[in-house]
C-alpha positions, 0 to 999 in steps of 0.5 A: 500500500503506498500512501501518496503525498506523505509528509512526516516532520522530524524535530531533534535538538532544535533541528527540523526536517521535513520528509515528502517521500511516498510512505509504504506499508508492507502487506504480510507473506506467507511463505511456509507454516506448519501442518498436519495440526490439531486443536491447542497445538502450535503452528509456525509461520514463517514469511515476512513483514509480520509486527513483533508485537503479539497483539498487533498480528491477527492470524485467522483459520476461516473465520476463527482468531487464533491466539498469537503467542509469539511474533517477531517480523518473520516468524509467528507462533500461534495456537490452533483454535478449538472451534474450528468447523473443518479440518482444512481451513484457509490461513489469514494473517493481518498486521497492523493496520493493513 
């Protein structure tokens, strides 16, 4: 995603600047994950672009949040949902605001 016309102003010791380059954010990849899982267990994700902060990462299975438990920008560990309706579910990660 680019956001066009960013403008950010950086203020250090009395010195100012102003940044007009385009701003871009990174959508998440996917580029590996562990399989053949079943409920409570953990899954690794591995790609790219993922927030090191847990709270920041929504991983879904279909329409089920998974607990994120660990996460750095390449890697997140997650919990498997209980409630799953189906043994093959489609994997959906979401950081940030993307």
């Amino acid at each position: 995603m680019l956001a066009k016309d960013s403008i950010i102003v950086v203020v250090y010791d009395g010195y100012k600047d102003t940044i007009t380059n385009d701003l871009k954010f990174y959508k998440p990849v996917i580029s590996e994950f562990t399989n053949n899982l079943t409920f409570r267990e953990t899954m690794t994700i591995v790609g790219d672009h993922f927030d090191s902060r847990p709270e920041k990462n929504i991983v879904r299975f279909g329409n089920i949040n998974a607990t994120v438990l660990i996460a750095n920008r390449k890697e997140l560990t997650v919990k498997v949902p209980d409630n799953l309706a189906s043994a093959q579910s489609n994997i959906s990660v979401f950081c940030n605001t993307q």
